[in-house]
VOPAGU-2260 file (C-alpha; in pm, 1 decimal, decimal comma):
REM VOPAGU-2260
SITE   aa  ch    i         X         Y         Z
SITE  UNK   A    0    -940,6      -3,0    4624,5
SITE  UNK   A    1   -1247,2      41,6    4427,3
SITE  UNK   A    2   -1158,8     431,2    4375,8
SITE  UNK   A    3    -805,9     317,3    4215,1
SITE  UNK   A    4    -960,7      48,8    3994,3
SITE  UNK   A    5   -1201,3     296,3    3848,6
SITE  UNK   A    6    -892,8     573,0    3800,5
SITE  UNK   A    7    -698,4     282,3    3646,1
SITE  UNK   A    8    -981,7     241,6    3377,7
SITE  UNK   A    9   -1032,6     622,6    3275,8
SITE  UNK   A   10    -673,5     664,5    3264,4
SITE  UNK   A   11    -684,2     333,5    2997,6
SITE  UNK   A   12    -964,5     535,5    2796,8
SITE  UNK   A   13    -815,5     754,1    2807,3
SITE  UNK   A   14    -487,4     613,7    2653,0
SITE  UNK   A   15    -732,9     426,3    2429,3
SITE  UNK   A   16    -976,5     646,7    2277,2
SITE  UNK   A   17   -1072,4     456,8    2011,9
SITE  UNK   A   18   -1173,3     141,6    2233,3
SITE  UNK   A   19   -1521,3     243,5    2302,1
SITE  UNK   A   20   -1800,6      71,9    2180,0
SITE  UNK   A   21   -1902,1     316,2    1973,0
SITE  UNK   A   22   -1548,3     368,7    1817,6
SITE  UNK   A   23   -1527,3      -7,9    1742,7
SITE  UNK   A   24   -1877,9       5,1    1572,5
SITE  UNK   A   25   -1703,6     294,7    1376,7
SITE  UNK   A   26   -1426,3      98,2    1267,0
SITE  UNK   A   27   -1646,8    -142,1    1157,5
SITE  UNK   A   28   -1845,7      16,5     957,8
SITE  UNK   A   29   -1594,0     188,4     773,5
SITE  UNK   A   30   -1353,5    -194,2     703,6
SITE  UNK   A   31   -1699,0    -390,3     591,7
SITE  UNK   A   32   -1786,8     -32,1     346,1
SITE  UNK   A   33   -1458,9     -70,1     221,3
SITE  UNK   A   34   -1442,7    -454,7     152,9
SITE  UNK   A   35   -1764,1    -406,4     -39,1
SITE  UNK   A   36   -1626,5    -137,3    -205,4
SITE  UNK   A   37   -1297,3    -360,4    -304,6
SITE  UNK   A   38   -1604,7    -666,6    -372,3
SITE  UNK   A   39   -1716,6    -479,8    -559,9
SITE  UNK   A   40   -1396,1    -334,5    -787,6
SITE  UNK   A   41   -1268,3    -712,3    -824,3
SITE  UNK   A   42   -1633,8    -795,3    -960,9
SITE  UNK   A   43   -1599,1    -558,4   -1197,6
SITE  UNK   A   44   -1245,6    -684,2   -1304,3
SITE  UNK   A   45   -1318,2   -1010,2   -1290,2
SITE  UNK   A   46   -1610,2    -956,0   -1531,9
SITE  UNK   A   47   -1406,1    -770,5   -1798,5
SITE  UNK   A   48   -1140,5   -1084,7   -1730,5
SITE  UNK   A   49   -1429,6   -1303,0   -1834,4
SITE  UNK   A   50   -1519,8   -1099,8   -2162,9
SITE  UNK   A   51   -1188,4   -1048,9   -2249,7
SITE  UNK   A   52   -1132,5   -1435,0   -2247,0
SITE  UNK   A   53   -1380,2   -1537,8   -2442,7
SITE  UNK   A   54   -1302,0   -1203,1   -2675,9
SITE  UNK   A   55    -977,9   -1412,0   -2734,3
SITE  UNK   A   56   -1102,9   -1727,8   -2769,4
SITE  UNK   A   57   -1321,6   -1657,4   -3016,9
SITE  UNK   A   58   -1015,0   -1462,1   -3192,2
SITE  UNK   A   59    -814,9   -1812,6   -3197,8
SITE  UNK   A   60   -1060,7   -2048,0   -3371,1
């Protein structure tokens, strides 16, 4: 029993490659570096947005 249990998990890893811990940390990383780098891009827009705005309400008065 215990014999068919473990060949029912290393045939799952083996279906599953990326579900070790080490490919989950890897995932990770890479999502949370590339929702800073996005934080980051809509900071930048959302300054020029800013400067822009008051660009154009200084233009009005």
């Amino acid at each position: 029993m215990a014999e068919t249990v473990r060949n029912w998990v290393i045939a799952e890893r083996k279906k599953n490659p990326g579900s070790s811990d080490d490919a989950r940390e890897a995932i990770d990383r890479a999502r949370t570096a590339e929702m800073e780098r996005r934080i980051r891009e809509l900071e930048q827009e959302n300054a020029f947005l800013k400067k822009a705005a008051a660009f154009f309400a200084r233009e009005q008065r």
